[in-house]
VMD Tcl script that builds the backbone (N, CA, C; Angstrom):
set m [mol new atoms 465]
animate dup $m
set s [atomselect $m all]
$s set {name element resname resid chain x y z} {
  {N N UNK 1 A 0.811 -1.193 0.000}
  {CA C UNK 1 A 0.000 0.000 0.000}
  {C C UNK 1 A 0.858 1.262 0.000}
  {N N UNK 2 A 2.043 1.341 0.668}
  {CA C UNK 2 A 2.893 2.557 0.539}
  {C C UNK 2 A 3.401 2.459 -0.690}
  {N N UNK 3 A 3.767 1.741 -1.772}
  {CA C UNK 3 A 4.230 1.941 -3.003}
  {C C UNK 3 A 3.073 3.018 -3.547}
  {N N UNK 4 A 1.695 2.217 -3.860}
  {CA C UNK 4 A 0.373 2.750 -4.046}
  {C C UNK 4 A 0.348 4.071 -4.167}
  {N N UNK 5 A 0.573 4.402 -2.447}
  {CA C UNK 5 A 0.559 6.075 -1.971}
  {C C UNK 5 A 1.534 6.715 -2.771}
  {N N UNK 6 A 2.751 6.082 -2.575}
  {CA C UNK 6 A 3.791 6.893 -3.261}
  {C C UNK 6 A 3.417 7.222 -4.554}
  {N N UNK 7 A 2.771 6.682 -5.012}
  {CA C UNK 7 A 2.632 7.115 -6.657}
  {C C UNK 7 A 1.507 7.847 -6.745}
  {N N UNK 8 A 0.585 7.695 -6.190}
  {CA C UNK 8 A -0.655 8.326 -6.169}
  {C C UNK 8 A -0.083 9.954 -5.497}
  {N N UNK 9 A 0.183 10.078 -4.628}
  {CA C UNK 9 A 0.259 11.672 -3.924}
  {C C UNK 9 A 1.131 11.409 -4.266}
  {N N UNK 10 A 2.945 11.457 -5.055}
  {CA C UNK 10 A 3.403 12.285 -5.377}
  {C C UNK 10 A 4.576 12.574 -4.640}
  {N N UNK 11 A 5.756 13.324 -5.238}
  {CA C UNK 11 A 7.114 13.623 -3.825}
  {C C UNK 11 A 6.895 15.128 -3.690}
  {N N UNK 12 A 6.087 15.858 -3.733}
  {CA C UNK 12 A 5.762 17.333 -3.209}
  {C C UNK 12 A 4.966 16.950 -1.494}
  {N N UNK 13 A 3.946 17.024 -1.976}
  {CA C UNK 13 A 2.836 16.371 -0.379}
  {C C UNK 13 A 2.718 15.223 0.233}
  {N N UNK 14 A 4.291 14.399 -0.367}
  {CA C UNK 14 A 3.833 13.010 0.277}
  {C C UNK 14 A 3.634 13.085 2.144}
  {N N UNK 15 A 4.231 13.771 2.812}
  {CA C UNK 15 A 4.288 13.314 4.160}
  {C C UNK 15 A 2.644 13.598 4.684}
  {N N UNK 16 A 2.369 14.700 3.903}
  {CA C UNK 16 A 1.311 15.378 4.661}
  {C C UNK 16 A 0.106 14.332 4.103}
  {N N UNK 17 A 0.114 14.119 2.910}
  {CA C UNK 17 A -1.095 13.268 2.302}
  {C C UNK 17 A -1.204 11.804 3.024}
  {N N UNK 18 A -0.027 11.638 2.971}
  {CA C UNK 18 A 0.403 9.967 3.478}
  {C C UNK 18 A -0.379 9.714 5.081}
  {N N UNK 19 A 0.025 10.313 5.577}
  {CA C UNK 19 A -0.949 10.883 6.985}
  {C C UNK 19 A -1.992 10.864 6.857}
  {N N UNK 20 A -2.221 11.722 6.252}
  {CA C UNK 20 A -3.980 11.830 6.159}
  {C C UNK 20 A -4.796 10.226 5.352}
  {N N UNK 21 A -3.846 10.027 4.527}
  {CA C UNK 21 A -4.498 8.534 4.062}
  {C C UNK 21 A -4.214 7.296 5.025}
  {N N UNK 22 A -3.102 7.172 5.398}
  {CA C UNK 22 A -2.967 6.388 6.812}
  {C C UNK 22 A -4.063 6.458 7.633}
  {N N UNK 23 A -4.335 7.365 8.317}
  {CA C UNK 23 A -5.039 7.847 9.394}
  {C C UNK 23 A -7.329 7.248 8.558}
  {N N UNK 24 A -6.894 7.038 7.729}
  {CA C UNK 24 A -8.208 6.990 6.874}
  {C C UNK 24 A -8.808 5.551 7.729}
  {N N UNK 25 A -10.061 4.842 8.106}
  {CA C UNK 25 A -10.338 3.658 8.087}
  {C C UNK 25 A -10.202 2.883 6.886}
  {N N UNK 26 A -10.510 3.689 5.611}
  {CA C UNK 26 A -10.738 2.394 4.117}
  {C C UNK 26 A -9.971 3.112 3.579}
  {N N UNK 27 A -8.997 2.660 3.295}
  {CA C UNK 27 A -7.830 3.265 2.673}
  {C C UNK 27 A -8.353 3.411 1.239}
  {N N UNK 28 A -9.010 2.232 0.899}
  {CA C UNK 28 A -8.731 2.199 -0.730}
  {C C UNK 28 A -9.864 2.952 -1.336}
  {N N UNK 29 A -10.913 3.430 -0.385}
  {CA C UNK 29 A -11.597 4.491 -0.673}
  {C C UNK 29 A -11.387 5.842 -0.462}
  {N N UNK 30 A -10.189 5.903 0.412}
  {CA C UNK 30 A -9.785 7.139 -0.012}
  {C C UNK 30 A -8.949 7.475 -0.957}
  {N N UNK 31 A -8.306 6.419 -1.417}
  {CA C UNK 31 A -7.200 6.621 -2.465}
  {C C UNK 31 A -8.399 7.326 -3.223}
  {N N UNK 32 A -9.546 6.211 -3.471}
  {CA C UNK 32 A -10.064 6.904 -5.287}
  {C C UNK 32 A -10.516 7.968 -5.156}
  {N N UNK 33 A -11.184 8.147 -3.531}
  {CA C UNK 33 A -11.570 9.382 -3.779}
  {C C UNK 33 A -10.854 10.486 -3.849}
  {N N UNK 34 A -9.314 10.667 -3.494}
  {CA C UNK 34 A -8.363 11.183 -3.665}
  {C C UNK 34 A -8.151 11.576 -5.327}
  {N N UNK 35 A -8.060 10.337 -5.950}
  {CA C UNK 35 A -7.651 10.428 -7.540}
  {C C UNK 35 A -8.790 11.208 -8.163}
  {N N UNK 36 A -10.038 11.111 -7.616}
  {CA C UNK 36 A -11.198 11.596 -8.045}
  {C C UNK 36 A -10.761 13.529 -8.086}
  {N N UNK 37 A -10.217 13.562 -7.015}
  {CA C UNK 37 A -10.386 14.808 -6.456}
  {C C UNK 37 A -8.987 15.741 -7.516}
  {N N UNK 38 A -7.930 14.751 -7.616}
  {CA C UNK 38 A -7.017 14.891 -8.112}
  {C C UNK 38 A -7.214 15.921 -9.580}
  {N N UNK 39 A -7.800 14.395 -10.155}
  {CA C UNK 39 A -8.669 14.488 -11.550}
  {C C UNK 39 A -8.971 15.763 -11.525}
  {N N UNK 40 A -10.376 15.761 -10.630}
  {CA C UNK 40 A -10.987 16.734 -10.849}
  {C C UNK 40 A -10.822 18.699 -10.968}
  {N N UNK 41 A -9.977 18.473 -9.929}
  {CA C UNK 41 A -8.627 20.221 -10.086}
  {C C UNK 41 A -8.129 20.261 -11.379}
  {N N UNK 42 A -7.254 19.221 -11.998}
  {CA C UNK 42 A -6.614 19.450 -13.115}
  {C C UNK 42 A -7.411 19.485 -14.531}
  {N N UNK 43 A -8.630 18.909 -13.862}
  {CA C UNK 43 A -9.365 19.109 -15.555}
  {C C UNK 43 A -10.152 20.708 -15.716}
  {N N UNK 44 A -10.372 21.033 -14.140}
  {CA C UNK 44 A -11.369 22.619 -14.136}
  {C C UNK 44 A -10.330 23.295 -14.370}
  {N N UNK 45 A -9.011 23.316 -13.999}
  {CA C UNK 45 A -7.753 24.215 -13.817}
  {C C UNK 45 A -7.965 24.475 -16.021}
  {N N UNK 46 A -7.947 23.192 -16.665}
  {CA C UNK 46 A -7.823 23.248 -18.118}
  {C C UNK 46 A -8.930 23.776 -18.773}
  {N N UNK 47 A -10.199 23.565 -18.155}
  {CA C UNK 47 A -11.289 24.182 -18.462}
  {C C UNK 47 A -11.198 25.263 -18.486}
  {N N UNK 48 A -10.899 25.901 -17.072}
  {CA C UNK 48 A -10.844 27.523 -16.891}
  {C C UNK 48 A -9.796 28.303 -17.762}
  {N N UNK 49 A -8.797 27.682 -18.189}
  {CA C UNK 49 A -8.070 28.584 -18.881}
  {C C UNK 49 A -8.536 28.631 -20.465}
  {N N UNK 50 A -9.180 27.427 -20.410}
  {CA C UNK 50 A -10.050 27.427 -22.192}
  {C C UNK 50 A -11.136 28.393 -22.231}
  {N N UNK 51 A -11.670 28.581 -21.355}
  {CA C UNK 51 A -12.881 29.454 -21.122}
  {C C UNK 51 A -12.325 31.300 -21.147}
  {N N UNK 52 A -11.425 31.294 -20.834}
  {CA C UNK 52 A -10.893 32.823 -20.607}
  {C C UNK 52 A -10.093 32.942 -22.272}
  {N N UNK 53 A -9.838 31.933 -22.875}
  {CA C UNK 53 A -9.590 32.047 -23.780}
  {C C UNK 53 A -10.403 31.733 -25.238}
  {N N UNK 54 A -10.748 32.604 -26.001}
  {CA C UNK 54 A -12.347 32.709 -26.735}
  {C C UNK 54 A -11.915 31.911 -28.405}
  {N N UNK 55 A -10.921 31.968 -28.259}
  {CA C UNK 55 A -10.118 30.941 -29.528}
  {C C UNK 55 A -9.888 29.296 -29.422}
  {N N UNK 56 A -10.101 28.993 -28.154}
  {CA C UNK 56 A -9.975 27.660 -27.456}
  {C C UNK 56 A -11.336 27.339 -27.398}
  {N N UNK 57 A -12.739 27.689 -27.517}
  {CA C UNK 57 A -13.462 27.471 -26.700}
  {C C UNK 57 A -14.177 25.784 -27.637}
  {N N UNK 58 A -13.805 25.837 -28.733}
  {CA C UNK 58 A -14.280 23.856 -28.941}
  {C C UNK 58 A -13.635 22.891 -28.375}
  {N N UNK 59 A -12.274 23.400 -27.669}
  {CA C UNK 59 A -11.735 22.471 -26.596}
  {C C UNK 59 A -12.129 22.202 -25.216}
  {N N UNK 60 A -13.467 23.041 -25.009}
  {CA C UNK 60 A -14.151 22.828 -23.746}
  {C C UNK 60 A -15.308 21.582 -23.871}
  {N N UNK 61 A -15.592 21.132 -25.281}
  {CA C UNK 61 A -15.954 20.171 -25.198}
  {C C UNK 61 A -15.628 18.694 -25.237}
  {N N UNK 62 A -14.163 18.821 -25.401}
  {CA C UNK 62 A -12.994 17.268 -25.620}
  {C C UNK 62 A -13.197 17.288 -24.216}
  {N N UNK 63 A -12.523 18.426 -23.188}
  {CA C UNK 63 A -12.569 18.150 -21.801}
  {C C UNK 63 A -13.776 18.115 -21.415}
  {N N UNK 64 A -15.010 17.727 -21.305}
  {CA C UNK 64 A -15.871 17.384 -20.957}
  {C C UNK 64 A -16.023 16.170 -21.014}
  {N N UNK 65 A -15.639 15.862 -21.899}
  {CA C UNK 65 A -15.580 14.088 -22.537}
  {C C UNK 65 A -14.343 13.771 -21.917}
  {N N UNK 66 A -13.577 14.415 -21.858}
  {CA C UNK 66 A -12.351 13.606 -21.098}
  {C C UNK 66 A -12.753 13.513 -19.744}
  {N N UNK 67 A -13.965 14.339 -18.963}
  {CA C UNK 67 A -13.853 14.375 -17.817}
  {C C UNK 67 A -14.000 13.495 -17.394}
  {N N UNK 68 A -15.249 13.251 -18.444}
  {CA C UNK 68 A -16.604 11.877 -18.140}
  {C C UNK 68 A -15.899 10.560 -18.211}
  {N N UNK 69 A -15.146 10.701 -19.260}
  {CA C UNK 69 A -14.190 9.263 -19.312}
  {C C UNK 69 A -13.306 8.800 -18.355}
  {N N UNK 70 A -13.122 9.581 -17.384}
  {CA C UNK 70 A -12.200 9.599 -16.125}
  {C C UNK 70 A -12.612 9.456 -15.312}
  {N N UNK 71 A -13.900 9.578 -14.829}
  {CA C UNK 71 A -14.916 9.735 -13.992}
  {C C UNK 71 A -15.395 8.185 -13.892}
  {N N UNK 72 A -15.556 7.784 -15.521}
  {CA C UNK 72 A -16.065 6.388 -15.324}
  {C C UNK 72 A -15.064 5.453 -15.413}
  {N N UNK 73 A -14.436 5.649 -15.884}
  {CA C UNK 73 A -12.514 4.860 -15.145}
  {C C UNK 73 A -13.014 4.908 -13.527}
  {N N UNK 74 A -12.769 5.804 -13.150}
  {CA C UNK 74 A -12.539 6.013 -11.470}
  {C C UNK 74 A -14.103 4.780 -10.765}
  {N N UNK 75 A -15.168 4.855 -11.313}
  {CA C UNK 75 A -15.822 4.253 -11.173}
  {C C UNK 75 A -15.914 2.660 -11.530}
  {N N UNK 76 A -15.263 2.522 -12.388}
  {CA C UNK 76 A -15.216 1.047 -12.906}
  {C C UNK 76 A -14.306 0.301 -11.752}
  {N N UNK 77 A -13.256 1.476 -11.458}
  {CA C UNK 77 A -12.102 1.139 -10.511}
  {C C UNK 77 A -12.576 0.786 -9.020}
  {N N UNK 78 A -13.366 1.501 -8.359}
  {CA C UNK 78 A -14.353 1.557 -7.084}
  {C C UNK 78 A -15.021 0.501 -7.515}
  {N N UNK 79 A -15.554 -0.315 -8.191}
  {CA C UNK 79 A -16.471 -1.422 -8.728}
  {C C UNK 79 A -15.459 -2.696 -8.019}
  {N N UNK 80 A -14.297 -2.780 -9.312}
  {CA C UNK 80 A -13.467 -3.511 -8.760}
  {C C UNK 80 A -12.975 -3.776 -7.190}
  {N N UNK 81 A -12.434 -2.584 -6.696}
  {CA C UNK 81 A -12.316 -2.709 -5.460}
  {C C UNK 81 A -13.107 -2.889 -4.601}
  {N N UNK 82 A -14.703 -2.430 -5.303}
  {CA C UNK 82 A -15.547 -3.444 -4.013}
  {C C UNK 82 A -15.477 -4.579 -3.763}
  {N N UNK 83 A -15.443 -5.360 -5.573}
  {CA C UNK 83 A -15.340 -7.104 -5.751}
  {C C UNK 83 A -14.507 -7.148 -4.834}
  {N N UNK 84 A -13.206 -6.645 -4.902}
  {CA C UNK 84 A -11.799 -7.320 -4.429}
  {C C UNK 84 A -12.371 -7.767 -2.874}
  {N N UNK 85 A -12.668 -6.625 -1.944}
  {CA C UNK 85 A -12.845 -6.331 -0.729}
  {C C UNK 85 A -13.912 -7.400 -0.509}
  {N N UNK 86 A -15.310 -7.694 -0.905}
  {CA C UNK 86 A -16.299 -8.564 -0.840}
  {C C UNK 86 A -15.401 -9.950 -0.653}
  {N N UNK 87 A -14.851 -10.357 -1.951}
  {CA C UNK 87 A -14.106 -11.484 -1.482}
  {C C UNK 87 A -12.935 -11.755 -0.515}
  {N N UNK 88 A -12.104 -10.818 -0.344}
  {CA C UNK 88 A -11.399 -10.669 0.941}
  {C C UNK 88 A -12.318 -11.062 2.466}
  {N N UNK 89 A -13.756 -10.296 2.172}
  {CA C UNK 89 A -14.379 -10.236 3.871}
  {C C UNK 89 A -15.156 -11.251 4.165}
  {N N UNK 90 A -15.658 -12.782 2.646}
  {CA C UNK 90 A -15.892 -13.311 2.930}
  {C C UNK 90 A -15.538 -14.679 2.689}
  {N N UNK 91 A -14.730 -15.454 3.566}
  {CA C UNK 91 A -13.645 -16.369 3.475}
  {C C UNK 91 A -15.146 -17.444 3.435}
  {N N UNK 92 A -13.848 -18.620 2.819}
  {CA C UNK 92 A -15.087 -20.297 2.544}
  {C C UNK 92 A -14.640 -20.694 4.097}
  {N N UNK 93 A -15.779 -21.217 4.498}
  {CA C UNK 93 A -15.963 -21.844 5.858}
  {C C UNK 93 A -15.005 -23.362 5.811}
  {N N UNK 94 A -14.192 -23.265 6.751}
  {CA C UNK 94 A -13.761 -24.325 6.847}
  {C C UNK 94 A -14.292 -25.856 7.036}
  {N N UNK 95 A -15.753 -25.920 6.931}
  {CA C UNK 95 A -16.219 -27.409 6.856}
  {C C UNK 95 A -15.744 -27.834 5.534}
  {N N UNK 96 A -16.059 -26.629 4.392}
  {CA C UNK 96 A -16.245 -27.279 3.180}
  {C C UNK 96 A -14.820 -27.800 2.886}
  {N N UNK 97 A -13.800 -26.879 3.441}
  {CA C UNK 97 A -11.757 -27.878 2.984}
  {C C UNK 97 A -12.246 -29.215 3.795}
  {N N UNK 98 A -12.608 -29.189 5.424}
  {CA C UNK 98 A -12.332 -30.734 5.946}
  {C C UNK 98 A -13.046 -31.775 4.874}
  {N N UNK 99 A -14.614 -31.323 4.483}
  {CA C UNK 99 A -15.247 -32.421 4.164}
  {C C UNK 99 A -14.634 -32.540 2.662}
  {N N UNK 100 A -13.666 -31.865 1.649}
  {CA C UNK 100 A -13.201 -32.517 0.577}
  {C C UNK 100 A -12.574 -33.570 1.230}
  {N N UNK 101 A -11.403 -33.239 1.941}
  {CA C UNK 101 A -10.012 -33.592 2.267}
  {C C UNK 101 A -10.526 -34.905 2.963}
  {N N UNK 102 A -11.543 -34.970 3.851}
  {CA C UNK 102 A -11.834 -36.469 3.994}
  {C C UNK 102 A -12.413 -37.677 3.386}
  {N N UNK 103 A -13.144 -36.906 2.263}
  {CA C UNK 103 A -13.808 -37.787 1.097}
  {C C UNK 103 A -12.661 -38.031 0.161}
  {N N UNK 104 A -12.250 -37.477 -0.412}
  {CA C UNK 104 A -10.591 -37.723 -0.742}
  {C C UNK 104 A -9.847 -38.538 -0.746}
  {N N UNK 105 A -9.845 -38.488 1.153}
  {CA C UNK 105 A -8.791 -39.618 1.948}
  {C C UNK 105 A -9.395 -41.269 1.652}
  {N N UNK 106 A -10.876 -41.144 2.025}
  {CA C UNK 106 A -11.433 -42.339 1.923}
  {C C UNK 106 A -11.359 -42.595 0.712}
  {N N UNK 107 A -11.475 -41.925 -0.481}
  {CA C UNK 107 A -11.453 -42.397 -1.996}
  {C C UNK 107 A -10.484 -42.742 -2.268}
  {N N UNK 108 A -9.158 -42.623 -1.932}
  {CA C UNK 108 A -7.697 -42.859 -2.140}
  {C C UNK 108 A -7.441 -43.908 -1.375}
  {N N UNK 109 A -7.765 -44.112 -0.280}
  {CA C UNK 109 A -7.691 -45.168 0.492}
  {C C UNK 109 A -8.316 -46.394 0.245}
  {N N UNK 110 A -9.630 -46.115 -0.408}
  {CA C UNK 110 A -10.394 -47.419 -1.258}
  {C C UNK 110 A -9.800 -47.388 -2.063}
  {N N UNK 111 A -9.510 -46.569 -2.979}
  {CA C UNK 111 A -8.776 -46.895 -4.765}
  {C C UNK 111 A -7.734 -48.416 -4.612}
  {N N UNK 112 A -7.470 -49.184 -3.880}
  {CA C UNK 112 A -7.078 -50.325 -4.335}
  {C C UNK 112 A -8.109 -51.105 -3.865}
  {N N UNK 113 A -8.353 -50.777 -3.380}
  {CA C UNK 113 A -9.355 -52.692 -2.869}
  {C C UNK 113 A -10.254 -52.445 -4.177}
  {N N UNK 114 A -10.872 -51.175 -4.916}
  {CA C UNK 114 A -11.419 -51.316 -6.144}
  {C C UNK 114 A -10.830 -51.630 -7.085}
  {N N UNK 115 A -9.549 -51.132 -7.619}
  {CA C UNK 115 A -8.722 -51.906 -8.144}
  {C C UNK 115 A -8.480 -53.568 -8.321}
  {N N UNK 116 A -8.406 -53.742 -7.234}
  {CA C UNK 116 A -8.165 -55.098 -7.577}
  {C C UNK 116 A -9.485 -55.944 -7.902}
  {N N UNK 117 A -10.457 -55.508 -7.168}
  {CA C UNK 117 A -11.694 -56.263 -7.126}
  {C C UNK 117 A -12.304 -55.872 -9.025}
  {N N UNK 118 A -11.032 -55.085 -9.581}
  {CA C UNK 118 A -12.169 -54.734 -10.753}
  {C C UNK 118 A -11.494 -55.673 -11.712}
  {N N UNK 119 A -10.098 -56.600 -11.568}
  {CA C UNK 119 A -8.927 -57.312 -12.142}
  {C C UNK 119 A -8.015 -56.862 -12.082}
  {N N UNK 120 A -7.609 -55.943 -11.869}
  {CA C UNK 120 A -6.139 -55.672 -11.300}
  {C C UNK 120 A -5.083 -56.373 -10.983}
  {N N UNK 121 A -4.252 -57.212 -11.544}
  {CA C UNK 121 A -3.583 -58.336 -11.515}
  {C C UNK 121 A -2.432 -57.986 -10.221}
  {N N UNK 122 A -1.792 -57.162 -10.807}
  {CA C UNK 122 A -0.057 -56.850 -10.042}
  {C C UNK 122 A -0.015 -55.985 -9.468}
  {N N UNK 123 A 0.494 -55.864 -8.089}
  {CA C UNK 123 A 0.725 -55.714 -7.282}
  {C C UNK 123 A 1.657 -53.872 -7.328}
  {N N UNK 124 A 2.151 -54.159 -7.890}
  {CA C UNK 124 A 2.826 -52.867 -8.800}
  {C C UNK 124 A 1.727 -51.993 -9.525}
  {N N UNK 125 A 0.829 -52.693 -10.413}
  {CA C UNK 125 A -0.374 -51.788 -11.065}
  {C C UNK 125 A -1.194 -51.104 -10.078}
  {N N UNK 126 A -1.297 -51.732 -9.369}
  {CA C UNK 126 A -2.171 -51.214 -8.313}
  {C C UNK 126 A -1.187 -49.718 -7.694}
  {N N UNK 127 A 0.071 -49.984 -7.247}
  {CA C UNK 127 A 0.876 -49.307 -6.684}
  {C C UNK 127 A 0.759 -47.883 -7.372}
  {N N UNK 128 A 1.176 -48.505 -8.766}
  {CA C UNK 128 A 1.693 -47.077 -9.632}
  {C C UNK 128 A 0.030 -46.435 -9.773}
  {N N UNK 129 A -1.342 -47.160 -9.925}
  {CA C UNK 129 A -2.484 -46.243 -9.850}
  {C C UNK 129 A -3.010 -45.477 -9.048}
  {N N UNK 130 A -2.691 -46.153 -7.911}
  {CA C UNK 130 A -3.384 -45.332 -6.455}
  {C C UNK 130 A -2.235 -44.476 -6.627}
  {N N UNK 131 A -0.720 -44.584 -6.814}
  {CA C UNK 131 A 0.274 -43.065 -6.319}
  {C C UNK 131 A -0.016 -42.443 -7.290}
  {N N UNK 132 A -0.497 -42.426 -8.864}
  {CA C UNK 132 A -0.786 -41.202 -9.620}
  {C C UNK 132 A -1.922 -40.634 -8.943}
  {N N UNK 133 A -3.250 -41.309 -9.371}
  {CA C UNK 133 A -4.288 -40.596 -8.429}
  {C C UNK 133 A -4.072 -39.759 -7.092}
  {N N UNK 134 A -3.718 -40.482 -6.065}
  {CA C UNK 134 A -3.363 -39.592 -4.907}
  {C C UNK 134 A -2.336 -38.505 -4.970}
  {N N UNK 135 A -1.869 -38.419 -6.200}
  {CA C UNK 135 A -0.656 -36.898 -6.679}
  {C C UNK 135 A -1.705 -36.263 -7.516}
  {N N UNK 136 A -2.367 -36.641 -8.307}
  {CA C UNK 136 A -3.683 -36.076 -8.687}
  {C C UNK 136 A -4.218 -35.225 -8.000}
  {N N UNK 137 A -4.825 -35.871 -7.021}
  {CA C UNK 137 A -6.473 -35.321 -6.050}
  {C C UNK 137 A -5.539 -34.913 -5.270}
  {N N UNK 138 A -4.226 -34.652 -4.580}
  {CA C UNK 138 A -3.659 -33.885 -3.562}
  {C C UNK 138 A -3.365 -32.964 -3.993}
  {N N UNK 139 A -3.078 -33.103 -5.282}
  {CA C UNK 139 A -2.651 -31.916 -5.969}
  {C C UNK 139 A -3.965 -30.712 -6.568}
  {N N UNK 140 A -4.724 -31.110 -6.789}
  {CA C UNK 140 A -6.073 -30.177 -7.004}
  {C C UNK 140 A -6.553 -29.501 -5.569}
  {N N UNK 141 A -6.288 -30.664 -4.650}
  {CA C UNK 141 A -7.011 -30.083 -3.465}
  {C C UNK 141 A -6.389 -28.620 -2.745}
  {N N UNK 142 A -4.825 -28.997 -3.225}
  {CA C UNK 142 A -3.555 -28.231 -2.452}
  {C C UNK 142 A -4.209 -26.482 -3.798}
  {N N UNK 143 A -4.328 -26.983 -5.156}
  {CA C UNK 143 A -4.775 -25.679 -5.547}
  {C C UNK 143 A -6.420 -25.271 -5.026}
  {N N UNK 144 A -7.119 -26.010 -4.900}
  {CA C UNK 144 A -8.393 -25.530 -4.266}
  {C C UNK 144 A -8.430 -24.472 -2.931}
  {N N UNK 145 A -6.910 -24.885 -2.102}
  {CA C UNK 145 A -6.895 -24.298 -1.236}
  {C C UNK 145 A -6.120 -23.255 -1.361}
  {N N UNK 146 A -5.025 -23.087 -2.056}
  {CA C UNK 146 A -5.114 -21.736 -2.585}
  {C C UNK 146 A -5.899 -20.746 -3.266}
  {N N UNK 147 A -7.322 -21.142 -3.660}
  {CA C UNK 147 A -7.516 -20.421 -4.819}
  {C C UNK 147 A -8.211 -19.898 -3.377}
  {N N UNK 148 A -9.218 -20.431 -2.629}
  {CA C UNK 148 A -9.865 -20.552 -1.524}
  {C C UNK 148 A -9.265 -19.149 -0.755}
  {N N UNK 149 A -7.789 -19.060 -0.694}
  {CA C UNK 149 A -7.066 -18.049 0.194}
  {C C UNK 149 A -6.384 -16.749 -0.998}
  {N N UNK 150 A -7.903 -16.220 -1.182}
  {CA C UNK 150 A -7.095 -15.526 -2.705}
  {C C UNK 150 A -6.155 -14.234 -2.262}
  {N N UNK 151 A -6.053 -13.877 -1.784}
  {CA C UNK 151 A -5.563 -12.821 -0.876}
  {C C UNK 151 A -4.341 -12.723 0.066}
  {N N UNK 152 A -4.090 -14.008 0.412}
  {CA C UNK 152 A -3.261 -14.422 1.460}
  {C C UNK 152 A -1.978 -13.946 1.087}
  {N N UNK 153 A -0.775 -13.604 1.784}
  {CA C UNK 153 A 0.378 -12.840 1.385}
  {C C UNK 153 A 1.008 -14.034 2.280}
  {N N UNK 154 A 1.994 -14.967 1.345}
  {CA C UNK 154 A 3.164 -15.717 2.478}
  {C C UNK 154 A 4.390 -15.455 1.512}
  {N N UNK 155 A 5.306 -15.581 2.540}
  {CA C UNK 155 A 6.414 -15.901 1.894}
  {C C UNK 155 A 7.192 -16.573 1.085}
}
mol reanalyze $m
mol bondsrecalc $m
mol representation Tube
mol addrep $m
């Protein structure tokens, strides 16, 4: 998030802005509303000088359209970051990992006695099927549970 800031406010007002966005409860709503605000100075600042100037004045309608187009950027962006945040605040309940991970266990754990009972001759066939499968299904489960922790920051 301090990279974020840094780029967003800038090396003129960083200490003072940085503060004030720190100090914020939802950071990431103040960022946009920050960028919003940002936006919004530098496009009236361009307006106003098109307006005082009577030779410029069909360029008051590009910046209008540029405003709007920025406006709904900034909005598409607040969209996103709600998604993001929604799925951050609502994690999968841990019954649903135990009850894969034990249906799983038992399916891997039967996979030979079905095996053999289906003709399965050698002793080895059996070996090498149940260890692919169980690198299989451990291996989906191990991404299920990442996908599960979309957010999570490890090392």
């Amino acid at each position: 998030q301090q990279q974020v800031a840094r780029l967003l406010l800038g090396k003129p007002h960083y200490d003072e802005e940085y503060r004030w966005l720190m100090g914020q409860p939802k950071r990431t709503v103040a960022m946009t509303s920050r960028l919003r605000q940002i936006c919004a100075v530098a496009l009236s600042d361009g307006i106003a000088k098109t307006t005082n100037n009577p030779q410029q004045q069909n360029r008051l309608v590009d910046q209008s359209a540029t405003q709007l187009t920025i406006e709904e950027r900034i909005l598409e962006l607040e969209v996103c970051v709600g998604i993001c945040e929604r799925l951050f605040g609502s994690p999968i309940p841990p019954t649903y990992s135990r009850h894969l991970s034990r249906v799983m266990s038992l399916w891997i754990l039967l996979l030979p006695v079905s095996l053999i009972s289906s003709g399965v001759s050698t002793v080895a066939g059996v070996a090498c099927a149940t260890t692919v499968a169980a690198y299989v299904f451990i291996g989906l489960d191990e991404v299920g549970m990442e996908i599960e922790n979309v957010f999570q920051i490890m090392p």
